[in-house]
C-alpha positions, 0 to 999 in steps of 0.5 A, spaced: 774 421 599 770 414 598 763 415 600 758 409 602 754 407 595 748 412 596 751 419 599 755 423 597 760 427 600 761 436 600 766 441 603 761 446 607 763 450 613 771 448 612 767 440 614 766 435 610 759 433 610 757 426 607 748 426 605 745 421 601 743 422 594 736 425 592 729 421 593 727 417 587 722 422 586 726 428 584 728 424 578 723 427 574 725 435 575 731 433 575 731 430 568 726 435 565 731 441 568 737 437 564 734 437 558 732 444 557 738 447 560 742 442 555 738 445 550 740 452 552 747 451 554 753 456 552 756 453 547 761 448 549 757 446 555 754 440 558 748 440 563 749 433 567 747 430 574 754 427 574 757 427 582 764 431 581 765 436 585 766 444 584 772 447 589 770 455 590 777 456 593 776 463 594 771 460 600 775 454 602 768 450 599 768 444 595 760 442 592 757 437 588 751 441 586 745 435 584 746 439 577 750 443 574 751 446 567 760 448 566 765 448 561 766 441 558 773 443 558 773 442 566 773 435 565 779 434 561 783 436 567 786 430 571 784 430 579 777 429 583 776 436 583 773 440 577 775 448 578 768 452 579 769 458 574 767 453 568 760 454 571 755 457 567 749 455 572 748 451 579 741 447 581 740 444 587 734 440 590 732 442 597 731 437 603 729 437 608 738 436 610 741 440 606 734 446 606 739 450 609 746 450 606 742 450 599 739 457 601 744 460 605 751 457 605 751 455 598 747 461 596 753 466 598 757 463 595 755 461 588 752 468 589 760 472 587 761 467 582 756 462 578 752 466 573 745 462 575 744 459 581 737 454 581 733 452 588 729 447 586 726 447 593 722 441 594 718 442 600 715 448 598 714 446 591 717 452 588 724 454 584 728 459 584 732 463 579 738 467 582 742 471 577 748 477 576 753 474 581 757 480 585 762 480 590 756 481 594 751 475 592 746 475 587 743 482 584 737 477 582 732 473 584 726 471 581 721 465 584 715 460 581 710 455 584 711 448 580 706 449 574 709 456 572 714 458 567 721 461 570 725 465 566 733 463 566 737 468 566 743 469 560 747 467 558 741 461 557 735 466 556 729 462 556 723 460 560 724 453 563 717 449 563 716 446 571 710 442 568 715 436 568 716 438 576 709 436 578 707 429 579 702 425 574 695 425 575 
């Protein structure tokens, strides 16, 4: 689907939902939170902001996560769409349009599959870290405010710095 310059289009709830792209200000969370996972990525895996979608068949679900971290071999395929098992870790970026779906559509349905799920919520100035998928969702959560270290779980296994998440001074 050709989407207007600026948005971005997903399949969520069996709709095709079409949301622009994010605010100039998420820019710097989002380079800082790419730079670190690309550090920590599973070996042959890239972090990148890039606009593919990921098809979670199993839901009849397609998203375009604002970051992802998946096997680079999912983009070796032909097609539009990459398959969502090459993911290793999912982050989105809360707005006030899509707050809903990141927490609770698309919580659960990463949640049975995506190793690490990241919501980066902008509007409460926290990040979320969820973790050990199940057919029943994520086994683990764990949040900080902006400023505090989070701990990504494996298979990246670190503490990611959200200092670059605060606005310069």
């Amino acid at each position: 689907m050709h989407t207007p310059d600026g948005f971005k289009a997903e399949l969520i709830r069996g709709k095709i939902v079409v949301s622009p792209w994010s605010k100039l200000r998420y820019y710097r969370p989002m380079r800082a939170l790419r730079e670190q996972l690309g550090a920590h990525a599973p070996k042959g895996h890239v972090a990148d902001i890039a606009p593919f979608l990921f098809r979670f068949p199993e839901a009849a679900r397609a998203y375009g996560p604002d970051l992802f971290v998946a096997d680079e071999a999912a983009f070796e395929a032909d097609g539009r769409h990459a398959d969502a098992d090459a993911l290793s870790l999912v982050a989105e970026f809360t707005s006030v349009s899509t707050r809903d779906a990141d927490w609770l559509e698309k919580l659960e349905v990463y949640g049975r599959l995506v190793p690490v799920y990241l919501i980066v919520d902008m509007q409460e100035s926290e990040i979320t870290c969820f973790s050990d998928p199940s057919p029943h969702g994520y086994r683990s959560r764990q949040t900080m405010p902006f400023g505090k270290p989070l701990t990504i779980a494996e298979p990246f296994g670190f503490e990611f710095d959200t200092a670059g998440f605060q606005s310069p001074a």
